[in-house]
Phi, psi and omega in degrees: 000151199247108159249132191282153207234126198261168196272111155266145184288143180210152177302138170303148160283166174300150181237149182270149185261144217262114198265182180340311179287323170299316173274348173291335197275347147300334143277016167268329183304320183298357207238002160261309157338285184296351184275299191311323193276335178297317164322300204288290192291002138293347150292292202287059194223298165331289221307333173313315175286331149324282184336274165345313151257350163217048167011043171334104178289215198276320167287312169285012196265307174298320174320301203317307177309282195310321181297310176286346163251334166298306201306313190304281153004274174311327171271342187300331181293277167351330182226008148281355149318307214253345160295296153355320194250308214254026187078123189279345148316322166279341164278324198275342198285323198274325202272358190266277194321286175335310171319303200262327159328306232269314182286351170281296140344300155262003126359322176226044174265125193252004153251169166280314204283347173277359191244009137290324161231042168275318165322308163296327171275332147341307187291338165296307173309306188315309188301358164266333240235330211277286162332333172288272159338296208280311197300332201274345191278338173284315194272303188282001175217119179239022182263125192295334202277001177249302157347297170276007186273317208275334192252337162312313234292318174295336181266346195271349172310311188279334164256003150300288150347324181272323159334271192289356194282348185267333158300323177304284174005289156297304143323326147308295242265344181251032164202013175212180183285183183283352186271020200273318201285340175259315176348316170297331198284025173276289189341304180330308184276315186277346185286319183305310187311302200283288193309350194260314178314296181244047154233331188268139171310162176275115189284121190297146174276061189315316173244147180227184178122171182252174188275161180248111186283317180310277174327332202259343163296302159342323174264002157289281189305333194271342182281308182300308174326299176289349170265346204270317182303313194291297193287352182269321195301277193310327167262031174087020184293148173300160174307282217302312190298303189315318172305296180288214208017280185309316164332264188319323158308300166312297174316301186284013173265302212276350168300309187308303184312312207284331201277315160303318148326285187315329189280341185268359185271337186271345191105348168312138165265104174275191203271020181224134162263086205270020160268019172264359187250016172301320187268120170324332181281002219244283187334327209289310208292273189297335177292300194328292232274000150284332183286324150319317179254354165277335143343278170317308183315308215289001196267268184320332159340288210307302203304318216286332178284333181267343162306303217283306208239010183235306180262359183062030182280155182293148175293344181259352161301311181277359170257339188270007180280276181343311194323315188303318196318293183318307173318329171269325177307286186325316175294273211300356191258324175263352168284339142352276162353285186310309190287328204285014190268316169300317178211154186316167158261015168292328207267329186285328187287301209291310146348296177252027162253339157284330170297295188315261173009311191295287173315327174285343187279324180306305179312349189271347190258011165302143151222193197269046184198004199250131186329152197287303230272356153286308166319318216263341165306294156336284154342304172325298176299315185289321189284332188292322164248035149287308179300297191284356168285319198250026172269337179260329187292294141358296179312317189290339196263326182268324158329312185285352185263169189267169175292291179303005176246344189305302208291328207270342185287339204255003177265338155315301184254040129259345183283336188283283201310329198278321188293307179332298217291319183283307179331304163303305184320283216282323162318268192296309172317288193298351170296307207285295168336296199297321178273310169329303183298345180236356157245018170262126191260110210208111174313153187289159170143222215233001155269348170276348175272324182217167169259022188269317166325303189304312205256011163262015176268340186051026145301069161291012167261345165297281177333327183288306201281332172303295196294335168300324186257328182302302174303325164302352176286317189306264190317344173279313182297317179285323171319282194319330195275293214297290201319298200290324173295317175307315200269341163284320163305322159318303210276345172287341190288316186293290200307282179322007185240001200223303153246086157190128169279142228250022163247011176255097183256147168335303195298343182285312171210177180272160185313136157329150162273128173266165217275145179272146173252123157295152181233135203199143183237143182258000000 
């Protein structure tokens, strides 16, 4: 008879603390972090400048954004498994080479539709890179109140990344071409492979078994498709196409879900353990940390197009006006750490989801006329809480797995950040899109698809009337982002106030856990 049996939380035991050779192997871990966020945001930097040279439409200009986290997103469940079986050190060193040969490639790619899909194959390679990381951060520190210092120190990769990628960025695009922007992650890539070989340990073949193969198309079929719907509703796609898609998606999620049941009823292993998603804090744990990063994504779309080509600043200007954002996501992600000591994590996650929340509300009062120094207040704000949400969240997600489940619970809560990331695109891009296209007053062609079209026609009343409709897109796109980060605070404010006891802060005992199945025979 199978009973479930749920984990009550209890104080931790002393744990051994974790020395020297553990934080250096943590700046090696920190550097696949910081590689992923600089590619995105050198990219949406970029992009004035694509346009420009491979004359991109509109739709494909969002894909050129997109490929690379639908792809990531659809593979992540899929190699934190397989990091389980064959060591997630050896997935990462293989998925770091591969990053960078695919960028070395495109570096010198002279179409769009070849540089979508170089983005995808990044985005294959990247889905080995996350998963890796966050497992290896579990095996080297197991002591918590160090563990979560380890894990700011690792999130702080992704808003650090974001940092220099508009500086590094700007400084490439204004003195070599845009194909310059993949070029850096080669150096990078080859310094992580020789720094991963001799510093990070060899990671135990944790799970054995063959992979379910069924599950991992199954798990594919159920992503791309509901991110494809989601990009048709905003750029206007038909009902019939929208249907079938969201049709297809679904169906292969509830395929999934029945086939992992069935395989774990038989003894089998699949590629999801959905008893990891037994605890509400842990389900609460990953929407937050999709909703952050569609937050970040949809806030850099906007931004880097509306400095540049709406207030007319230069890319390395509109990256150092970002910079504080990115900067508070780093302070607040390590001051986390400091607070979880202080106050629950019912009161800090929901907290800085309402900041984040704040900051987007700010963005509804941009206009084609209105000063940098509202954005980058605004910036402050979304980054300061972004840092402290997904920095306790992370924490929550790796506590509740068990050690032989850390690649696949930690691939789980990178798919939740990959799905945030095509979301920000494709949501919010495509909201911003929709409204351009319906207020710009512009003959069809590539000043009506973008507004980087538009200030290349040298029209100033196409131009007047482009800047005029992007920022309302902008104040529509910003709205909308304030709804959605305000009502993900409601609801982490609910669920965590309803399981987590309000005398129990992170630091006290560990994040609920979800229930273990036992096997117990009569």
């Amino acid at each position: 008879m199978t009973v479930a049996i749920p984990r009550v939380p209890t104080r931790p035991t002393p744990a051994v603390r974790a020395g020297h050779r553990q934080w250096l192997a943590l700046a090696v871990l920190f550097l696949p972090t910081l590689l992923v966020a600089v590619d995105n945001t050198i990219l949406s930097f970029a992009l004035p400048a694509i346009t420009t040279a491979l004359s991109p439409s509109a739709t494909t200009l969002l894909w050129m954004v997109d490929a690379y986290p639908l792809v990531l997103a659809g593979l992540l469940v899929t190699m934190g498994t397989i990091g389980d079986r064959v060591g997630s050190r050896r997935l990462l060193v293989v998925g770091v080479t591969g990053f960078g040969l695919v960028s070395l490639v495109a570096t010198f790619t002279t179409d769009a539709v070849h540089l979508v899909a170089a983005r995808a194959l990044l985005g294959f390679f990247g889905a080995m890179l996350m998963p890796s990381t966050l497992a290896l951060v579990r095996a080297l520190f197991v002591d918590r109140d160090q563990r979560r210092l380890a894990l700011a120190i690792w999130a702080t990769g992704f808003a650090a990344g974001a940092a220099l990628g508009p500086l590094v960025g700007g400084a490439l695009l204004a003195h070599f071409w845009w194909g310059s922007v993949f070029l850096v992650n080669v150096p990078v890539t080859a310094l992580v492979v020789v720094l991963a070989l001799f510093l990070l340990p060899e990671s135990a073949r944790v799970r054995r078994g063959r992979l379910d193969l069924g599950g991992v198309v199954l798990s594919m079929a159920a992503v791309v498709p509901v991110v494809l719907a989601v990009k048709l509703v905003a750029s206007g796609g038909s009902i019939a196409m929208i249907a079938t898609a969201l049709a297809v998606g679904i169906g292969a999620g509830v395929a999934f879900v029945r086939r992992a049941r069935r395989l774990a009823a038989t003894g089998r292993e699949p590629v999801l353990d959905l008893r990891l998603l037994a605890s509400p804090v842990l389900r609460i744990a990953m929407l937050a940390n999709l909703t952050t990063m569609l937050a970040l994504t949809g806030l850099l779309f906007f931004a880097a197009q509306y400095l540049q080509l709406v207030l007319g600043l230069g890319p390395m200007r509109s990256g150092v006006l970002l910079l504080p954002g990115f900067a508070a996501t780093v302070v607040a992600g390590l001051a986390a750490a400091r607070l979880a000591r202080r106050f629950p994590i019912r009161v800090l996650v929901p907290t800085g989801l309402a900041t984040a929340a704040a900051g987007y509300a700010l963005c509804v009062l941009l206009g084609a006329s209105t000063g940098a120094t509202l954005l980058l207040v605004a910036g402050v704000l979304v980054g300061a809480g972004i840092g402290l949400t997904e920095t306790l969240t992370n924490d929550v997600v790796l506590t509740a797995a068990p050690v032989d489940r850390a690649g696949s619970a930690s691939a789980m809560s990178e798919t939740a950040y990959e799905l945030g990331a095509v979301l920000g695109t494709a949501l919010l891009g495509g909201v911003l899109t929709a409204v351009y296209r319906g207020f710009v007053d512009a003959p069809a062609g590539p000043a009506r698809e973008t507004l980087g079209g538009a200030v290349d026609t040298a029209d100033p009343t196409v131009i007047e009337s482009a800047r005029a409709a992007f920022s309302l897109g902008v104040d529509v796109t910003a709205g909308l982002g304030a709804v959605i980060l305000a009502a993900m605070a409601l609801a982490a404010w609910i669920v965590l106030r309803r399981h987590t006891r309000p005398a129990t802060s992170p630091a006290a005992a560990p994040a609920p856990e979800p229930e273990r199945t036992a096997q117990s025979h009569n």
